[in-house]
N, C-alpha and C positions, 0 to 999 in steps of 0.2 A: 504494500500500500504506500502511494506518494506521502512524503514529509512534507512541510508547510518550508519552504524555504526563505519565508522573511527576516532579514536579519535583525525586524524591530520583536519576532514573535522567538525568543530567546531564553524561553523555560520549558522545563519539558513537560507533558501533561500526567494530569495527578492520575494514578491507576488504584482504582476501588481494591483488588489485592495485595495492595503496598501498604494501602491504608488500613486495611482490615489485620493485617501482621504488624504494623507499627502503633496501631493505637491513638485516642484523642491527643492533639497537640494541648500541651497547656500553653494556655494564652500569656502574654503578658504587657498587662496594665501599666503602662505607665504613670495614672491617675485615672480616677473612675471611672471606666467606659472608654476613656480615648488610647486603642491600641497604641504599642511601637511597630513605627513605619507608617502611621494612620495618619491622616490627617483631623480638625478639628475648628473649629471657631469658638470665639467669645465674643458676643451681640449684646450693646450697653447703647443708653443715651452716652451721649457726652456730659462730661461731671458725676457717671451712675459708678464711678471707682475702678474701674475696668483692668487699670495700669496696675494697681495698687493692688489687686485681687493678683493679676498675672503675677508679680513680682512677689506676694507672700507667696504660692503656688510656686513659684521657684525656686525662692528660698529652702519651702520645704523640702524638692525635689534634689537638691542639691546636698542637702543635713540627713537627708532620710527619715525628719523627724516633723513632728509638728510644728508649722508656723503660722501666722498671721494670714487669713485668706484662706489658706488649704484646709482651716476647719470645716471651710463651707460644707465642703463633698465629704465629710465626716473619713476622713481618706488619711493616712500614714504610710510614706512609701514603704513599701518592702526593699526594696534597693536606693541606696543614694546612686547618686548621678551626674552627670555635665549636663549642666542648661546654659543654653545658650541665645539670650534675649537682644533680639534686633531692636531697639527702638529708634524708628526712621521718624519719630512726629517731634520729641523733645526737647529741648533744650540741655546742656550738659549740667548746669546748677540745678535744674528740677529734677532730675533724675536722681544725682549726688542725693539732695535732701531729703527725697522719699526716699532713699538707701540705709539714712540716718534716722530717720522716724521709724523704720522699718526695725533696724539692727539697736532698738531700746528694746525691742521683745528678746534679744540674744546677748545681752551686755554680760552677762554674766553665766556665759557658755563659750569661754574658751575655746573647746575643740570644736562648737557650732561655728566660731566663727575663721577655724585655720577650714573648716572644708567648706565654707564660702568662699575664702578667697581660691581655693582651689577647684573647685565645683562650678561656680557661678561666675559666671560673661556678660554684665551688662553693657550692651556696646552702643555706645551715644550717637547713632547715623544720621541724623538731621541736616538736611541740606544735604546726604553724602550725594543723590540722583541714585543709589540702587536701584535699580530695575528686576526686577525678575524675569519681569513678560511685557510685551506693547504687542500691539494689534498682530502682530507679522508670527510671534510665538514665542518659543523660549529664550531669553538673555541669554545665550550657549557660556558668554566668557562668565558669567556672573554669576550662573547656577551651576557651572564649575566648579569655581572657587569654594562656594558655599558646602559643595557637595564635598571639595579635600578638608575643610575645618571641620565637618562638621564629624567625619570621619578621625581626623587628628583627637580630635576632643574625644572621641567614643560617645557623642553626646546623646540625652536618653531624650530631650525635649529643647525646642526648639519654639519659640515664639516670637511672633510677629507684631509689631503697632505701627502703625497698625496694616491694614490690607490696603487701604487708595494709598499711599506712603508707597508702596510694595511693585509698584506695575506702573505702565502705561498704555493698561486699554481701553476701552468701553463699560464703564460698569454696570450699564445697562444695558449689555449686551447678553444674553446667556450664552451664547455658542464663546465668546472670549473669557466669560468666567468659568464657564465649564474646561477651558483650556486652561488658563488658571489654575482650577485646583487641579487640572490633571500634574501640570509641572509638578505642585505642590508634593503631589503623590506620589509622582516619581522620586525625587529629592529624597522623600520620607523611606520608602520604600528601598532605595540604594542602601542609604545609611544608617536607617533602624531605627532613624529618630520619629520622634512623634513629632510633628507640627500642630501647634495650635496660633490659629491668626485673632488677632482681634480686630473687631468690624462694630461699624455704629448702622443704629436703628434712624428711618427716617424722620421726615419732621412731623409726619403726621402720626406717629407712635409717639413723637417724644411729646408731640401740643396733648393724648389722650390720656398717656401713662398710669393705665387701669390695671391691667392684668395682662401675665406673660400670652395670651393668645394675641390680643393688639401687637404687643411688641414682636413676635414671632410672625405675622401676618406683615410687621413693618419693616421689617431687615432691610438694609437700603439695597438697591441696584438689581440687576438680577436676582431672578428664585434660584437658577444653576448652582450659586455660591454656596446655599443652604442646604439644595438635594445632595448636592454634592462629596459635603463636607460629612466623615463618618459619625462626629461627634458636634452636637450645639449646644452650648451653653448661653444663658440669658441672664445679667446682672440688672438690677432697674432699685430706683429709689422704691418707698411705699408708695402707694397710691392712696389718695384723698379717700376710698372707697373703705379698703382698709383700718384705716385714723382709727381708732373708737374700739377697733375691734380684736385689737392685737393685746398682749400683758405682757409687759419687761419687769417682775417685780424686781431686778436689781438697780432699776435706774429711775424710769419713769412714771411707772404703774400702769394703765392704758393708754397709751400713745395719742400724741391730741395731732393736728394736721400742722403745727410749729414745732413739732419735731419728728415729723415723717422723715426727712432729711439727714435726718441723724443715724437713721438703720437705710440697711438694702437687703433686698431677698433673691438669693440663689435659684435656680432653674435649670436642669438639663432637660432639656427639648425634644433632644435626638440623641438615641444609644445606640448604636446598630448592634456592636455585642457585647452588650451588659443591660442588662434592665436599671432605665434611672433610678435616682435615688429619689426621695421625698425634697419638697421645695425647704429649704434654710434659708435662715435670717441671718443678718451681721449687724454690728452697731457699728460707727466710724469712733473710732479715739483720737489721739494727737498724732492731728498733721495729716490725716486720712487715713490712716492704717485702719485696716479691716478687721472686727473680732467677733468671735462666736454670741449671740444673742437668742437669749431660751424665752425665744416669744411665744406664744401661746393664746388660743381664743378663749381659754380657761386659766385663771387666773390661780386655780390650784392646781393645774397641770405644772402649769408655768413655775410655780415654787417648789413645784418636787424636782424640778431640773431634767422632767422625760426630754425636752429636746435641747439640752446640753452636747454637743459634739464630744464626743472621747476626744482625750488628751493624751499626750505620749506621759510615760512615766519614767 
């Protein structure tokens, strides 16, 4: 029987007796749901903490331990790791300073913070012009490059700020975002790394900002980007609907609509292989850093601490 002779079709096909003798592969998670080699997004208004989630998410990824953000996904690596955080939007003082708001939750963890400096890449690319992709397809010299770092670092997670920073195509094209994250996938898939991008909601999710369905219905630019992508995650302030309805007994008691602003609520959207988790709260502390918040429509739920995230010990 003819072989397929394309040089782009360069794996060989899976044989059900290979599989049957070898047995289920165990998967592995890089964070909840979002394979390694997989791709991912993070979907926020603008100001909904997005950077601040990503980078305690890193931190953790990097410590193998509990951090700031990563409580959202009630999540603790099993393995530390190379992260390696593109941020193409920032400025290099804003970055520094969430780094240092950030590293008051590790001030007095020493060995957290020798495998941060070893673990963790945040790399200040503002103004750099990286490109990944424009209309025509892959940036070849630049998803090169990326693809030898990323390889050098052994890196387990890789993150994007955000996606328009990232490209120069159409974002409201689907056939160029569906190219998009194919690159994305490729990259991930050479290297093992997990990509996660982060991406904002449009204006008409951010003018309603009700409930993760609005904001999920509002992702900006192309739907490609969302079908696309194996894992969706959704950060968002509360919503006015919420107010009244939440209980913080550690802070505020029922939440009034003057300090909605002050928490955000977690959402995974889209798991392809992992069943999501349940929606999480966060409060903001100093400087925007992200912490675990046992909110609650019962306000003696809420004091027994049932939606308290595990903590590393």
């Amino acid at each position: 029987m003819p072989e397929l002779s394309n040089k782009l079709i360069n794996k060989p096909a899976v044989k059900p007796s290979e599989i049957l003798k070898k047995g289920k592969t165990e998967l592995d998670f890089v964070f909840s749901g979002l394979l390694a080699g997989s791709t991912g997004l993070l979907v926020g208004a603008g100001g909904a903490g997005k950077s601040f989630f990503a980078m305690g998410l890193a931190a953790s990824i990097a410590t193998g331990r509990w951090a700031p953000g990563a409580c959202t996904l009630g999540f603790i690596p099993n393995i530390a790791g190379h992260v390696a955080y593109f941020n193409l939007e920032d400025p290099q003082a804003i970055i520094e300073n969430r780094l240092y708001d950030l590293m008051q939750h590790f001030a007095d963890d020493a060995d957290a913070i020798e495998m941060l400096d070893h673990n963790l890449d945040i790399l200040p690319l503002a103004g750099s012009l990286l490109a990944i992709a424009d209309k025509n397809g892959a940036n070849q010299p630049v998803v090169a490059e990326i693809k030898e770092y990323l390889r050098g670092k052994n890196t387990r997670l890789m993150i994007i700020d955000t996606v328009s920073r990232s490209h120069r195509m159409d974002e409201n094209d689907n056939s160029q975002m569906a190219l998009y994250n194919q690159i994305l996938t490729n990259i991930a898939e050479e290297t093992g790394a997990a990509i996660l991008a982060i991406h904002h909601v449009n204006k008409q999710a951010l003018s309603s900002n009700k409930n993760q369905q609005e904001i999920e219905g509002g992702i900006r630019g192309a739907s490609a980007l969302k079908d696309n992508a194996r894992w969706v995650g959704y950060l968002s302030n509360l919503s006015e609907e919420e107010c009244g309805k939440l209980y913080d007994p550690n802070f505020t008691g029922y939440i009034s609509s003057d300090h909605r602003k002050k928490y955000a609520k977690f959402e995974i959207a889209k798991s392809n292989y992992k069943m999501a988790e349940e929606v999480t709260y966060l409060r903001r502390a100093a400087g925007g850093v992200l912490l675990p918040a046992s909110l609650s429509p019962d306000s003696r739920a809420a004091s027994k601490g049932i939606f308290t995230p595990r903590k590393a010990t």
